[in-house]
N, C-alpha and C positions, 0 to 999 in steps of 0.2 A: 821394634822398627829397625828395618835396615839404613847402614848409612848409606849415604850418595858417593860417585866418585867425582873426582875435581881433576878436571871437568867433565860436564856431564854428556859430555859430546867430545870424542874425536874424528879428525882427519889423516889417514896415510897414507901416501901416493903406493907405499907397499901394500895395502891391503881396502880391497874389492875398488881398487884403482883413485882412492882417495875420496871414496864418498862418503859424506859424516856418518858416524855410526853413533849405537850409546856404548863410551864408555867400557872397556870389558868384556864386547859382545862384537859379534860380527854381522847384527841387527843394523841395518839402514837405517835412521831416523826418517826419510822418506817413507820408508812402509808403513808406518805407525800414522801419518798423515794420510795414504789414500786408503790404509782401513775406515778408517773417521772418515773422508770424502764417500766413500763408500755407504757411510751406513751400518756398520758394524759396530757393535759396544766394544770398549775398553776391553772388557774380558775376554772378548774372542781373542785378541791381537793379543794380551799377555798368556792365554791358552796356548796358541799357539808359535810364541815366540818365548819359555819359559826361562830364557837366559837375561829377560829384561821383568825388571820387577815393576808393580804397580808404582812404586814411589820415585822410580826412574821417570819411568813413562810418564808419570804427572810432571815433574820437576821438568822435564824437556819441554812439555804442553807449556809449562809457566812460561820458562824461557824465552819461549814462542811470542806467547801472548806479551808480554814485555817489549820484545823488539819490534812488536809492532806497534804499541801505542806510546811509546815514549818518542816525544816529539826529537827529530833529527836538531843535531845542534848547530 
């Protein structure tokens, strides 16, 4: 198993103008959400984005899922 980077999501205003990417890659976290909106499996979107690993991609999905059901404080 691969490890995860910390964190699993960055921002740079230098790089594709500060839009979250995962980590390492110059993969949008947005694409990864309108393949899914789309209708596409998992494996299409790590097919063709192979600089983003399965265990990324899930771990960001978590993340997701978290910040939404965790009631605001």
């Amino acid at each position: 198993m691969s490890s995860l980077p910390t964190p699993l999501i960055t921002s740079d205003p230098e790089r594709l103008g500060g839009t979250p990417v995962f980590t390492g890659t110059r993969v949008p976290v947005h694409t990864l959400i309108e393949y899914l909106e789309a209708g596409h499996p998992l494996d299409q979107f790590l097919d063709d984005y192979p600089s983003v690993t399965r265990e990324h991609a899930i771990a960001v999905l978590e993340l997701a899922k978290r910040a939404l059901i965790t009631p605001a404080a």
